[in-house]
Backbone atoms as SQL, in Angstrom:
CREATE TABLE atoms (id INTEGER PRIMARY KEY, chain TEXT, resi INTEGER, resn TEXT, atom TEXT, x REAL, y REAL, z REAL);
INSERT INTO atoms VALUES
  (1, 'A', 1, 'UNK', 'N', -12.510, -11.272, 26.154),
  (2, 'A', 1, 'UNK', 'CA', -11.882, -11.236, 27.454),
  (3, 'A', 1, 'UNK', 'C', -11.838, -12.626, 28.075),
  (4, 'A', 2, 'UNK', 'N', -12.733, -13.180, 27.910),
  (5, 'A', 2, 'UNK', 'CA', -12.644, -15.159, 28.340),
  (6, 'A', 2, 'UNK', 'C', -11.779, -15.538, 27.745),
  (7, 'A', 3, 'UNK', 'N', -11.916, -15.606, 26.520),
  (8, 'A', 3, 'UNK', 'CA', -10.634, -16.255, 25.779),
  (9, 'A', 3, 'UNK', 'C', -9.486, -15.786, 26.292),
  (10, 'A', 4, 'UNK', 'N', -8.629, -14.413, 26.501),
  (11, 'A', 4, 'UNK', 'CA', -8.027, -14.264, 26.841),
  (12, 'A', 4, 'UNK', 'C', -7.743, -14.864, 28.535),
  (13, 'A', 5, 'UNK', 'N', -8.056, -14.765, 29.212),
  (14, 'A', 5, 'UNK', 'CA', -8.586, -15.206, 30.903),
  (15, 'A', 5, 'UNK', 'C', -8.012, -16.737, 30.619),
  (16, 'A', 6, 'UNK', 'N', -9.085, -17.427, 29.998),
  (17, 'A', 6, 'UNK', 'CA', -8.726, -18.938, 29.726),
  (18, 'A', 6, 'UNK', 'C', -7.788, -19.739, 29.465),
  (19, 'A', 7, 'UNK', 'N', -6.569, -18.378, 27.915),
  (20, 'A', 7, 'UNK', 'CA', -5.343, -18.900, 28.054),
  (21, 'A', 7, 'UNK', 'C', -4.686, -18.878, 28.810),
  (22, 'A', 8, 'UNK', 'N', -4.511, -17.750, 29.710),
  (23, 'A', 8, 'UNK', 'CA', -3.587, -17.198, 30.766),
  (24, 'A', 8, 'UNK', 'C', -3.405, -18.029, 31.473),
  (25, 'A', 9, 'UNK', 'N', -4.986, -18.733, 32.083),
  (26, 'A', 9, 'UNK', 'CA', -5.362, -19.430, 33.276),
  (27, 'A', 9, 'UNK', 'C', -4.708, -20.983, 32.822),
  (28, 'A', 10, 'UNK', 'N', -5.098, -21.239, 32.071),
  (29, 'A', 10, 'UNK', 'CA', -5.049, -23.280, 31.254),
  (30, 'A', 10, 'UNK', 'C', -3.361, -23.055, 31.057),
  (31, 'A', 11, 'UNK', 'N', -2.924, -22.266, 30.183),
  (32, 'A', 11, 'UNK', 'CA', -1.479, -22.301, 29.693),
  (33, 'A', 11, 'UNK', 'C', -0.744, -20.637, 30.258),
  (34, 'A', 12, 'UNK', 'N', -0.117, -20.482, 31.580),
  (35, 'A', 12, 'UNK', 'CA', 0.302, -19.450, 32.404),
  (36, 'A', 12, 'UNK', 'C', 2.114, -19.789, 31.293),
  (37, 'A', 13, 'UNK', 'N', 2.790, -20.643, 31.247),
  (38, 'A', 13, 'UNK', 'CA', 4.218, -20.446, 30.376),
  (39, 'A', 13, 'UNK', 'C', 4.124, -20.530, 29.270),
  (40, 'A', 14, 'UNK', 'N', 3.061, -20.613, 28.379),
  (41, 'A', 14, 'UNK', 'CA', 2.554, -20.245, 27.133),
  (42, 'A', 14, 'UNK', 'C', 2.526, -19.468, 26.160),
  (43, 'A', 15, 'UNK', 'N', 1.770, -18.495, 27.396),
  (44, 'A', 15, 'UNK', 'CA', 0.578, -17.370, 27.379),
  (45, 'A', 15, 'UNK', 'C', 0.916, -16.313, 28.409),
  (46, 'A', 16, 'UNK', 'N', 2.166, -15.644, 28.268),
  (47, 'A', 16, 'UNK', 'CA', 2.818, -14.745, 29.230),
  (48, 'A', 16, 'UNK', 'C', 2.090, -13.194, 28.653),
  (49, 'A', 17, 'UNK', 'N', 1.801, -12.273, 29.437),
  (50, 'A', 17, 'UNK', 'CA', 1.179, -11.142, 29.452),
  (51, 'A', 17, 'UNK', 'C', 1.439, -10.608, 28.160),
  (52, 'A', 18, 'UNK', 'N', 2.910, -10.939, 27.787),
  (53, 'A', 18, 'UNK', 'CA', 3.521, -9.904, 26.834),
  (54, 'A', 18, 'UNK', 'C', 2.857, -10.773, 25.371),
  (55, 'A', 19, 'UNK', 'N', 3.095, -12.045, 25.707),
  (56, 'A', 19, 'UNK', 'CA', 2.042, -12.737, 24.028),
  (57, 'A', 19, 'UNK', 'C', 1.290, -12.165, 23.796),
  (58, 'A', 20, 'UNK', 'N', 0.329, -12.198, 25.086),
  (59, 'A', 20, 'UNK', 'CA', -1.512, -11.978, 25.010),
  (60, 'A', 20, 'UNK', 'C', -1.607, -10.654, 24.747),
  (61, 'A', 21, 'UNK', 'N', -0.662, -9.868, 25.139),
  (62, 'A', 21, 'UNK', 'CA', -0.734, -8.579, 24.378),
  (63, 'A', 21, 'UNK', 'C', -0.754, -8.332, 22.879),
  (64, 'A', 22, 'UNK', 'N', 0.594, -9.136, 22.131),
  (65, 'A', 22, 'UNK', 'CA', 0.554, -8.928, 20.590),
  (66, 'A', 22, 'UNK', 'C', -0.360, -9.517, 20.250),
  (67, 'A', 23, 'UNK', 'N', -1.337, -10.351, 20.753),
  (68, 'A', 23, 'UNK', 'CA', -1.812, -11.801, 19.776),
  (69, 'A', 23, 'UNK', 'C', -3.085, -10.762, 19.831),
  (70, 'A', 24, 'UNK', 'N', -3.664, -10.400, 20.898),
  (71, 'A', 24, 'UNK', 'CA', -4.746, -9.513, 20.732),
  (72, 'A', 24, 'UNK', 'C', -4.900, -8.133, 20.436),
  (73, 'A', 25, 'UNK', 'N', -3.802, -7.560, 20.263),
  (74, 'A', 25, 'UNK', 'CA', -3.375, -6.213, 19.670),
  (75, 'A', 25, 'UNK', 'C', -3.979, -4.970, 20.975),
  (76, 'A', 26, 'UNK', 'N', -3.573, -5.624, 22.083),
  (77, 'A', 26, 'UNK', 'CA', -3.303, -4.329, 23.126),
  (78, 'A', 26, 'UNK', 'C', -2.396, -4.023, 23.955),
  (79, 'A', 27, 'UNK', 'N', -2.594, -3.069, 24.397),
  (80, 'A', 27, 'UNK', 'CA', -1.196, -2.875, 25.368),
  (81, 'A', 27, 'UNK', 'C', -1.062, -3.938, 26.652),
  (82, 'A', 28, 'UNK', 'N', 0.085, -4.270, 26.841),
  (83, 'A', 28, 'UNK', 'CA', 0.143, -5.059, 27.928),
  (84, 'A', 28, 'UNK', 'C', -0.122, -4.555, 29.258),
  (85, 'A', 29, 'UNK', 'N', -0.625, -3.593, 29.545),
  (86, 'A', 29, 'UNK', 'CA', -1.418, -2.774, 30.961),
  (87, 'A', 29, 'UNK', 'C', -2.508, -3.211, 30.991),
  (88, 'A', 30, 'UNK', 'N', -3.214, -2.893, 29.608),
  (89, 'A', 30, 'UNK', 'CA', -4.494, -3.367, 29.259),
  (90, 'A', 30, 'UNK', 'C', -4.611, -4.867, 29.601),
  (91, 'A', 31, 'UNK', 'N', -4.025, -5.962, 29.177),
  (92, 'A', 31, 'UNK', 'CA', -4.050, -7.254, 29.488),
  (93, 'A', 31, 'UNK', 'C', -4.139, -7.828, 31.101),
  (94, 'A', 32, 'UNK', 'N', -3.317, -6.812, 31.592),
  (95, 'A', 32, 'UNK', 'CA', -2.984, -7.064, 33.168),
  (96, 'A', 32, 'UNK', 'C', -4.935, -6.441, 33.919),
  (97, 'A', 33, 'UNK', 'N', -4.956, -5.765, 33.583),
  (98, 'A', 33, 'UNK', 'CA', -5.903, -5.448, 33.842),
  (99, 'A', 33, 'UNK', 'C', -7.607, -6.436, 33.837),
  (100, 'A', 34, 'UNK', 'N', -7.750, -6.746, 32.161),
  (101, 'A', 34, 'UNK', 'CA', -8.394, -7.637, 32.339),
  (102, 'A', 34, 'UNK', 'C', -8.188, -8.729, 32.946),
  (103, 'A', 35, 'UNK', 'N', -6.898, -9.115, 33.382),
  (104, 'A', 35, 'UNK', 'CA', -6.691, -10.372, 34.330),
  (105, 'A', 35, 'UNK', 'C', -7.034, -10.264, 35.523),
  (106, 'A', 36, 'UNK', 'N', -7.106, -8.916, 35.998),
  (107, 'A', 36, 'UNK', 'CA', -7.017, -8.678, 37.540),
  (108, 'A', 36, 'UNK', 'C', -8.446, -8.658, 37.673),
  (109, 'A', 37, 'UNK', 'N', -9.216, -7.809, 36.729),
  (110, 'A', 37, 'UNK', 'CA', -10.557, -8.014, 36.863),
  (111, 'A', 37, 'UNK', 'C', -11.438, -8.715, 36.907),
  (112, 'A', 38, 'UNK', 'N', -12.601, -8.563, 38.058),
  (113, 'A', 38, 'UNK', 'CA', -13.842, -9.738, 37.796),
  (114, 'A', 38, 'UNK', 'C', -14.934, -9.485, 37.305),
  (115, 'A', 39, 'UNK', 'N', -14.906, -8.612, 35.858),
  (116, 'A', 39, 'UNK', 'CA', -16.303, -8.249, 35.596),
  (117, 'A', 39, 'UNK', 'C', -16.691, -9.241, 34.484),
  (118, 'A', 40, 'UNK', 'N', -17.983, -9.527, 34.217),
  (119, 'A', 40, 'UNK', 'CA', -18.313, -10.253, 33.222),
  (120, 'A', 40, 'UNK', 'C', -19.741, -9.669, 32.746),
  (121, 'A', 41, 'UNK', 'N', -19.726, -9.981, 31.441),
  (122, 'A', 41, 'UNK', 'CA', -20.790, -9.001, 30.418),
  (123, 'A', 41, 'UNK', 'C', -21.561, -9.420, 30.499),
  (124, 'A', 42, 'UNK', 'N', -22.777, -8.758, 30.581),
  (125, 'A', 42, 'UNK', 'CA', -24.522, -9.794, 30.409),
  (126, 'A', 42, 'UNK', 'C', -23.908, -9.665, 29.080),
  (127, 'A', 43, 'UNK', 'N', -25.628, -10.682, 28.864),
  (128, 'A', 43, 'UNK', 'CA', -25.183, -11.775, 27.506),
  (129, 'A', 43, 'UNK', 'C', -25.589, -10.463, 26.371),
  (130, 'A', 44, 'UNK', 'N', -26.316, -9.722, 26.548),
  (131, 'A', 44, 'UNK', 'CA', -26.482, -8.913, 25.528),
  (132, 'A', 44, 'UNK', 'C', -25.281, -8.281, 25.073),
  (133, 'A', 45, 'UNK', 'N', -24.350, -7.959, 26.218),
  (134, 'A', 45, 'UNK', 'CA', -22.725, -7.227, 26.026),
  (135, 'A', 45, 'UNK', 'C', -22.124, -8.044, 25.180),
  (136, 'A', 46, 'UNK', 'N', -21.954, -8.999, 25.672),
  (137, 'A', 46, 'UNK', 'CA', -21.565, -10.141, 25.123),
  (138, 'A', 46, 'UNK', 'C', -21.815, -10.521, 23.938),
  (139, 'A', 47, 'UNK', 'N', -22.814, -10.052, 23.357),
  (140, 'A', 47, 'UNK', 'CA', -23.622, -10.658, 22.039),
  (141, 'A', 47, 'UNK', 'C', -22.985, -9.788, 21.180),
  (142, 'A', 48, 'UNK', 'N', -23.299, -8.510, 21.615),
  (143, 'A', 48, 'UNK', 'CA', -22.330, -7.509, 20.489),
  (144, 'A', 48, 'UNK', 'C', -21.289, -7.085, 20.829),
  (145, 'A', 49, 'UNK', 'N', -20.489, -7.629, 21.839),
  (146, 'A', 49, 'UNK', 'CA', -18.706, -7.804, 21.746),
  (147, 'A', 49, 'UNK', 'C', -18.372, -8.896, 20.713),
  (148, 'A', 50, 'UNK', 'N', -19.084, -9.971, 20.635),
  (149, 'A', 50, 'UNK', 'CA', -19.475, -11.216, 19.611),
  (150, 'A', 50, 'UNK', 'C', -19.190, -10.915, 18.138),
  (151, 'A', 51, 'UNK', 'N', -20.832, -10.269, 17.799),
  (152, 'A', 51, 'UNK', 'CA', -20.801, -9.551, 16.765),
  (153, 'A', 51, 'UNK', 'C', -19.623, -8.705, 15.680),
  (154, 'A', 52, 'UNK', 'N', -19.527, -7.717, 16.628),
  (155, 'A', 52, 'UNK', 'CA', -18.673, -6.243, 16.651),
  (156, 'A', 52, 'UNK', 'C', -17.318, -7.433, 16.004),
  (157, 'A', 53, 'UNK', 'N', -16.884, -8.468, 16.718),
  (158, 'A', 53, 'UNK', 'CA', -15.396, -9.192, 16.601),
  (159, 'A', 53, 'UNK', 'C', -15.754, -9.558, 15.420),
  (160, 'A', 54, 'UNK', 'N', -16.847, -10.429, 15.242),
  (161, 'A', 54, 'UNK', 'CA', -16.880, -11.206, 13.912),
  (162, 'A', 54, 'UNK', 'C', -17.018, -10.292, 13.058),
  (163, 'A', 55, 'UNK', 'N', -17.584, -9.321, 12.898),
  (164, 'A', 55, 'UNK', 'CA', -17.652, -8.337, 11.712),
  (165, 'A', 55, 'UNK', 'C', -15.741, -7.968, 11.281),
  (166, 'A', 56, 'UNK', 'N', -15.851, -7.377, 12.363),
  (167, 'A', 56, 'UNK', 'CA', -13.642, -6.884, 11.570),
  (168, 'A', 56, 'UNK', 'C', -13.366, -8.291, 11.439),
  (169, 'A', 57, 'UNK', 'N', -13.366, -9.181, 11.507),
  (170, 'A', 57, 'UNK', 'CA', -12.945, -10.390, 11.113),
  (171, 'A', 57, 'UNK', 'C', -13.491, -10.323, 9.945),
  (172, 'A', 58, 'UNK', 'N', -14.591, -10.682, 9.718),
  (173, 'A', 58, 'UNK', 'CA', -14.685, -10.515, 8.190),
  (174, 'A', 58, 'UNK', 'C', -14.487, -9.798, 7.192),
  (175, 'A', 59, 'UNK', 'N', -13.995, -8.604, 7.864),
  (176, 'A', 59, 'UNK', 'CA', -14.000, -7.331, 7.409),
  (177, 'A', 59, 'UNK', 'C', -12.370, -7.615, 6.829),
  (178, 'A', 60, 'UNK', 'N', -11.550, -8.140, 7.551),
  (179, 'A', 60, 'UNK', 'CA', -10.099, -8.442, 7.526),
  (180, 'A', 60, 'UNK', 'C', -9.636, -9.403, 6.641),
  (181, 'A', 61, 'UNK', 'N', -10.598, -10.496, 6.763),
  (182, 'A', 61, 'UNK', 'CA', -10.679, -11.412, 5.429),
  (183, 'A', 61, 'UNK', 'C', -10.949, -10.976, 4.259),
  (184, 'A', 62, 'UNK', 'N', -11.864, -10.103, 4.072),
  (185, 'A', 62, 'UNK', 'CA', -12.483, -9.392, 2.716),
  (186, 'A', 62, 'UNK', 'C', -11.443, -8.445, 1.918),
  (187, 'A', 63, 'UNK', 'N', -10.446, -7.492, 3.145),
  (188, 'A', 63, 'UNK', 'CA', -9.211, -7.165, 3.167),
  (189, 'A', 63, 'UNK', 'C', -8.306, -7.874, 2.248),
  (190, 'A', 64, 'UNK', 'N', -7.745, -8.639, 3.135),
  (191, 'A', 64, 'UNK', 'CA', -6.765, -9.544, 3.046),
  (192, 'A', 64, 'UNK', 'C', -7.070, -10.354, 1.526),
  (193, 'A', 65, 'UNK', 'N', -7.969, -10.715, 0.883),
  (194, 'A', 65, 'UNK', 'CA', -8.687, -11.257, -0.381),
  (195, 'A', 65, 'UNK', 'C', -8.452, -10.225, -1.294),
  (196, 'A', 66, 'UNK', 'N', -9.279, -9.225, -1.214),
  (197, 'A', 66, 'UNK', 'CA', -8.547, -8.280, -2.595),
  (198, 'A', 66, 'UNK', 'C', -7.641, -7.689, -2.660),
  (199, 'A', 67, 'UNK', 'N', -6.645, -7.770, -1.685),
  (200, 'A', 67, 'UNK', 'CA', -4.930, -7.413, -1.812),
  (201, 'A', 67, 'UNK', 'C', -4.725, -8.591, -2.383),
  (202, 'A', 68, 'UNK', 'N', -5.149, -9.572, -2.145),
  (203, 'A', 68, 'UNK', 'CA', -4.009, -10.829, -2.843),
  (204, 'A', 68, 'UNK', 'C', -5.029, -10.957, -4.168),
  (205, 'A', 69, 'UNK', 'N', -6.023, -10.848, -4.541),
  (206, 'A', 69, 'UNK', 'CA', -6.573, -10.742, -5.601),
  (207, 'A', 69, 'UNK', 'C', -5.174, -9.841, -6.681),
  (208, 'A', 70, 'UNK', 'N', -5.753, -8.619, -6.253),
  (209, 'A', 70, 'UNK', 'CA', -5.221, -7.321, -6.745),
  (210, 'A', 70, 'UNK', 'C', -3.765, -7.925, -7.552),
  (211, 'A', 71, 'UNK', 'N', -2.833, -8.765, -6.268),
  (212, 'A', 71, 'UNK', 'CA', -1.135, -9.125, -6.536),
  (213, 'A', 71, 'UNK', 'C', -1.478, -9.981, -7.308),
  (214, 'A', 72, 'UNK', 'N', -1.940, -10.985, -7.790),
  (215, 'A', 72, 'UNK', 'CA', -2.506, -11.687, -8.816),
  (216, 'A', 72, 'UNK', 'C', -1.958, -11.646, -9.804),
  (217, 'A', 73, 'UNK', 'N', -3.559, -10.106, -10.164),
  (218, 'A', 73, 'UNK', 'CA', -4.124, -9.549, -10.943),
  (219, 'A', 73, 'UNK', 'C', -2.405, -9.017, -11.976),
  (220, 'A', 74, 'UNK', 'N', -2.401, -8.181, -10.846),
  (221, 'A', 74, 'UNK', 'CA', -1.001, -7.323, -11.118),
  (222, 'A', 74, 'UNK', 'C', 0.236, -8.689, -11.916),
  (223, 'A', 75, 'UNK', 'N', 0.361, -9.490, -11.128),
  (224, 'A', 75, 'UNK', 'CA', 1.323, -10.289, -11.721),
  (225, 'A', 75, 'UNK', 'C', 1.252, -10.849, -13.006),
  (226, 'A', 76, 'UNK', 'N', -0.271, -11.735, -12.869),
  (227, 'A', 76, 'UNK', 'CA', -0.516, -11.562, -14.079),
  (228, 'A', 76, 'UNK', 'C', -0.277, -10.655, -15.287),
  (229, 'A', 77, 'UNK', 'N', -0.966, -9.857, -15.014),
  (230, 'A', 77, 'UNK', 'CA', -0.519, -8.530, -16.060),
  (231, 'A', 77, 'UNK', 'C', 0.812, -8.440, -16.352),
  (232, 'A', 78, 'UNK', 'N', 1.766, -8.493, -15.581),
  (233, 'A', 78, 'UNK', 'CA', 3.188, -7.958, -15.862),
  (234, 'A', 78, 'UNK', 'C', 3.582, -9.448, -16.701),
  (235, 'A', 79, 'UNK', 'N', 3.164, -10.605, -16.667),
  (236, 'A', 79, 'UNK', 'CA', 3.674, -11.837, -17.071),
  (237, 'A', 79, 'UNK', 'C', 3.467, -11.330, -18.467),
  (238, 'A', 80, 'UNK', 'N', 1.928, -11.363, -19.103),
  (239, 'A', 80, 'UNK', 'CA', 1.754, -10.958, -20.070),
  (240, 'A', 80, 'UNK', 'C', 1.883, -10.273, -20.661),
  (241, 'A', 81, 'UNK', 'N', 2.275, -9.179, -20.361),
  (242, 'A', 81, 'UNK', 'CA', 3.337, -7.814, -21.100),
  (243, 'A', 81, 'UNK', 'C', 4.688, -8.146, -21.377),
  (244, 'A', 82, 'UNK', 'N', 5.338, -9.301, -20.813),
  (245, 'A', 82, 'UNK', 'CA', 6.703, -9.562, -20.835),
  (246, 'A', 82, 'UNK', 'C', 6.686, -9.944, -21.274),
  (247, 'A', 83, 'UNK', 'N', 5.854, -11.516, -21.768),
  (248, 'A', 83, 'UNK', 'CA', 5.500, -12.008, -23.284),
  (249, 'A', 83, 'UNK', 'C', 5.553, -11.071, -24.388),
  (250, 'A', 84, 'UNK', 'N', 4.639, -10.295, -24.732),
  (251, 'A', 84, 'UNK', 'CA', 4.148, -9.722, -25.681),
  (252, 'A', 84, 'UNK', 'C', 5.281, -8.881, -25.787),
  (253, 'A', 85, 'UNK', 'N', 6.040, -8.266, -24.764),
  (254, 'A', 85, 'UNK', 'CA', 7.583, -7.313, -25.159),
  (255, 'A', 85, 'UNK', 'C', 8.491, -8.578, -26.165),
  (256, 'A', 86, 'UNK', 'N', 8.697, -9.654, -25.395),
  (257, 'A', 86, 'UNK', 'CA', 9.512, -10.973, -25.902),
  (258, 'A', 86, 'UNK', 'C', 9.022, -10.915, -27.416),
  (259, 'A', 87, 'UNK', 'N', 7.842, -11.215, -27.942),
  (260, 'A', 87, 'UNK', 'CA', 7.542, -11.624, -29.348),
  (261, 'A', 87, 'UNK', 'C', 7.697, -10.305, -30.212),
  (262, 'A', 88, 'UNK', 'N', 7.687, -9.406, -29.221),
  (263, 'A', 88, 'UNK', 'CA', 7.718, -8.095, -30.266),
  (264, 'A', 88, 'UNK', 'C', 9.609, -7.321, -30.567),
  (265, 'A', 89, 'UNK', 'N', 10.074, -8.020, -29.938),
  (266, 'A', 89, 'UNK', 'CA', 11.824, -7.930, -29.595),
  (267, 'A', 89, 'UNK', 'C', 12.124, -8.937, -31.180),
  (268, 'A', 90, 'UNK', 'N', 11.379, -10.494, -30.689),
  (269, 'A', 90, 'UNK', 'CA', 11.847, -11.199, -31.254),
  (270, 'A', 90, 'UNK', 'C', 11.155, -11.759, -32.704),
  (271, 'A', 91, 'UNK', 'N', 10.087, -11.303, -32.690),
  (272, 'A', 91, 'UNK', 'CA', 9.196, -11.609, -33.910),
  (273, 'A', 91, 'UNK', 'C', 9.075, -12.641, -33.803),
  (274, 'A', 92, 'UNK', 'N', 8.630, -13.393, -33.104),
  (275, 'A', 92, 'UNK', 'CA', 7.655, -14.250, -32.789),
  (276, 'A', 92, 'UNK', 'C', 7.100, -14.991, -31.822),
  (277, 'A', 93, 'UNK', 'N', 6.449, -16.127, -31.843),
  (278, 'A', 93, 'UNK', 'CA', 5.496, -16.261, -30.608),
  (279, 'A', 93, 'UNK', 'C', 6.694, -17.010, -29.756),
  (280, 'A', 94, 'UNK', 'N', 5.527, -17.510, -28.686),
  (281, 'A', 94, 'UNK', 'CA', 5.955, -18.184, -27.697),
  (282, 'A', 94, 'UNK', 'C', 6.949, -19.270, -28.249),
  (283, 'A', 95, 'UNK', 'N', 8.174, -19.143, -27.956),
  (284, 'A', 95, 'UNK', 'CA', 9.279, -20.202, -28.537),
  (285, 'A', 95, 'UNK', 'C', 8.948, -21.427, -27.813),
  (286, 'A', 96, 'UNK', 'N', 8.582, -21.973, -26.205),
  (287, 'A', 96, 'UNK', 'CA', 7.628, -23.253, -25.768),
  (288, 'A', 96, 'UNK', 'C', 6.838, -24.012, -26.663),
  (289, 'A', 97, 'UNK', 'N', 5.887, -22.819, -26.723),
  (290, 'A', 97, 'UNK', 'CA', 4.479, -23.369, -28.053),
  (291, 'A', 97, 'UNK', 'C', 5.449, -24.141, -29.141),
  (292, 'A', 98, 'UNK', 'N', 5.841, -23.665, -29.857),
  (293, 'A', 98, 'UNK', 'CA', 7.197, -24.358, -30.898),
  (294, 'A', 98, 'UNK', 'C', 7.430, -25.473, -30.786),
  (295, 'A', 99, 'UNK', 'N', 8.443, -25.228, -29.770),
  (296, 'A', 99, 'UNK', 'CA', 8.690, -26.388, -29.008),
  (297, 'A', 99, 'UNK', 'C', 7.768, -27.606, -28.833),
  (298, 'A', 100, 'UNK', 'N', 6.673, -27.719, -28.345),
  (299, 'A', 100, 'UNK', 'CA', 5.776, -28.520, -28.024),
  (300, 'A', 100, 'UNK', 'C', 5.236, -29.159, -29.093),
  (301, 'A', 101, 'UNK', 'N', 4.993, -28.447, -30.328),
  (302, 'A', 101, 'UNK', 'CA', 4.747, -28.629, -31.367),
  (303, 'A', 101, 'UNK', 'C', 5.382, -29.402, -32.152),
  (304, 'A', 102, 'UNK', 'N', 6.584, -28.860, -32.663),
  (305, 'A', 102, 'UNK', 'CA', 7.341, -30.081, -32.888),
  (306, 'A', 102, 'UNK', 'C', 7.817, -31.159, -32.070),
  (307, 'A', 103, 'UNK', 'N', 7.749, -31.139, -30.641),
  (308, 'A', 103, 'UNK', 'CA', 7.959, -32.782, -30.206),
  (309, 'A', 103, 'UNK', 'C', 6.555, -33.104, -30.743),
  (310, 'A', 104, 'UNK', 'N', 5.389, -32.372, -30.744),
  (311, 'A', 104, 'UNK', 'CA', 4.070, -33.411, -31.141),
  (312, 'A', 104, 'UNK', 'C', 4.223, -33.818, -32.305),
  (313, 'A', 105, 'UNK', 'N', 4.847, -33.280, -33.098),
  (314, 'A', 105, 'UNK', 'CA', 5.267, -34.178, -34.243),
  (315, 'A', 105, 'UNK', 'C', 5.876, -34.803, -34.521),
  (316, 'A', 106, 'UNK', 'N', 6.847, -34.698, -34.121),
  (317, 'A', 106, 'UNK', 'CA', 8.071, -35.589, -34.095),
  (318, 'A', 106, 'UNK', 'C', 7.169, -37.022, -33.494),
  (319, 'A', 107, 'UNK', 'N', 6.958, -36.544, -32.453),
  (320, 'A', 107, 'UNK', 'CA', 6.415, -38.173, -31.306),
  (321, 'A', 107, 'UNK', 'C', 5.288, -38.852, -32.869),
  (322, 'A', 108, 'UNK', 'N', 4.659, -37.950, -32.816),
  (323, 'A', 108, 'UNK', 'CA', 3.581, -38.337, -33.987),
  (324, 'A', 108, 'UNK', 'C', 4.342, -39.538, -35.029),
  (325, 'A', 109, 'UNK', 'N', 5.342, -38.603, -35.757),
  (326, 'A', 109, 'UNK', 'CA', 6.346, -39.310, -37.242),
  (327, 'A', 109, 'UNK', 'C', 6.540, -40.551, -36.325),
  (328, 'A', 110, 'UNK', 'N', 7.491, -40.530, -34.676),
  (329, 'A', 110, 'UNK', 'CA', 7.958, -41.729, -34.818),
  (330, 'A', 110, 'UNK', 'C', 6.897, -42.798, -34.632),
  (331, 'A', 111, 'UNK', 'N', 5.790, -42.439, -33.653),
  (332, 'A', 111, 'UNK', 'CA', 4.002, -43.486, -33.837),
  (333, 'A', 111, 'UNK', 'C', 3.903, -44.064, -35.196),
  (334, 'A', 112, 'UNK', 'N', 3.664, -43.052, -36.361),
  (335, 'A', 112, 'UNK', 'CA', 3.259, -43.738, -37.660),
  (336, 'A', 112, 'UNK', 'C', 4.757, -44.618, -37.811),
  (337, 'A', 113, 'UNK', 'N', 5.562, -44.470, -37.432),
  (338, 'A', 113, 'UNK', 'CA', 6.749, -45.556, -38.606),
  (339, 'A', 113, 'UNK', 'C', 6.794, -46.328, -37.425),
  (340, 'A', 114, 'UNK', 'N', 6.752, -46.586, -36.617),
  (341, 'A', 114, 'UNK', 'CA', 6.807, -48.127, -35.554),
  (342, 'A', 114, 'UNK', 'C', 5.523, -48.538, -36.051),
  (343, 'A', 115, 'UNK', 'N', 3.849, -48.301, -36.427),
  (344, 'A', 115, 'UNK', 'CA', 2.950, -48.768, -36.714),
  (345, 'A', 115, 'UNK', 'C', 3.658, -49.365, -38.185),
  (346, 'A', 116, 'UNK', 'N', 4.072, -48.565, -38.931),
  (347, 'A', 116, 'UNK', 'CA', 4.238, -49.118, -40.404),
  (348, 'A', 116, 'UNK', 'C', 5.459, -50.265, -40.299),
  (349, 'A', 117, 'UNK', 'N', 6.407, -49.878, -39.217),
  (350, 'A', 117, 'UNK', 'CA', 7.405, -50.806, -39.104),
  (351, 'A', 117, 'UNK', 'C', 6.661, -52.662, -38.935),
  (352, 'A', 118, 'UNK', 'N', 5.696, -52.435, -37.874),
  (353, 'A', 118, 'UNK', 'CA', 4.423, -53.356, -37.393),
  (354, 'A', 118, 'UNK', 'C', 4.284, -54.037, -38.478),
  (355, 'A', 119, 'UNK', 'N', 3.564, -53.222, -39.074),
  (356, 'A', 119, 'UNK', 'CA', 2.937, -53.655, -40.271),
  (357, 'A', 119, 'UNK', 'C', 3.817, -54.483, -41.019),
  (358, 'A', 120, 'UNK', 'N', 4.890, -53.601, -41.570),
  (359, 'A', 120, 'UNK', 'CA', 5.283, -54.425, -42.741),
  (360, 'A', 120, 'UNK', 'C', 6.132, -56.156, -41.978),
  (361, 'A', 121, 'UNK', 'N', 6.186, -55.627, -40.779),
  (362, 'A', 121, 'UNK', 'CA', 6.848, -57.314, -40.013),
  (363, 'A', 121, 'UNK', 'C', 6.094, -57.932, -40.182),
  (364, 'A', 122, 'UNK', 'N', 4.169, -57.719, -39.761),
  (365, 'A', 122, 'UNK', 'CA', 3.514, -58.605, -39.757),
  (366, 'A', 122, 'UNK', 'C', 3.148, -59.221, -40.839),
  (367, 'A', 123, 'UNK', 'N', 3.622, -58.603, -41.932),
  (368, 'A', 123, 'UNK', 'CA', 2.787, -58.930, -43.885),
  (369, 'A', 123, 'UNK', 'C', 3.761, -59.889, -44.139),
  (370, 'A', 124, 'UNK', 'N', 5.283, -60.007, -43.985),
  (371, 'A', 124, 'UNK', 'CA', 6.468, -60.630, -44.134),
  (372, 'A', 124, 'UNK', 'C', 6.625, -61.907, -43.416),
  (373, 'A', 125, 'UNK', 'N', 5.664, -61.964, -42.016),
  (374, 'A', 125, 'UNK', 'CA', 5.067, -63.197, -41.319),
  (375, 'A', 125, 'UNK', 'C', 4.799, -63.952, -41.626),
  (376, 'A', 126, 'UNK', 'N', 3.601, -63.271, -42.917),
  (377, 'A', 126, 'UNK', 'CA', 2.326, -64.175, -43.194),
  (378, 'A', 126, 'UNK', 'C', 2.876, -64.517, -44.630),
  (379, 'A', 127, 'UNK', 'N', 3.444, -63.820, -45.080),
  (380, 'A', 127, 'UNK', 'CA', 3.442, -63.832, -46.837),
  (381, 'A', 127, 'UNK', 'C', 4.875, -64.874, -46.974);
């Protein structure tokens, strides 16, 4: 309820009734209300209005974590089934992997013949 009070009060074209309503998930009667009011919580109220918040907060995070875990999870999975449909359509693996493979060789062949090219310039130097 401070927090709310505080924006209203610090930022009034901001922080119009109807924000502070969605942002805190109540009705905007409700909002008007705590504005109009002057009650304030001993600290014990306070401690477990505190509490009580931080718990669904964490509670919402913990939420919010294994749904996106879960979509992941799930995506994952579907990636790898679409593979494994692909090699089983096509009889064989990952056509990338391939790919990669032979540029590593290729790059490889052309390394050894510029070294041997090296070479034989430098023997023709000396000799």
């Amino acid at each position: 309820m401070d927090y709310l009070r505080t924006l209203r009060q610090d930022y009034p074209s901001e922080w119009p009734v109807e924000k502070l309503s969605v942002s805190f998930g109540v009705s905007h009667f409700a909002v008007r209300r705590i504005l109009k009011s002057r009650f304030v919580p001993t600290p014990e109220v306070q401690k477990k209005q505190d509490e009580r918040a931080l718990q669904q907060r964490e509670q919402r995070r913990e939420n919010m974590l294994q749904k996106w875990q879960a979509e992941k999870s799930k995506e994952q999975k579907d990636a790898t089934e679409q593979m494994e449909k692909l090699e089983r359509e096509n009889g064989e693996s990952d056509p990338t992997i391939e790919l990669d493979e032979e540029f590593d060789t290729s790059d490889q062949k052309r390394g050894l013949e510029r070294e041997k090219g090296q070479f034989d310039a430098n023997n023709q130097k000396r000799g």
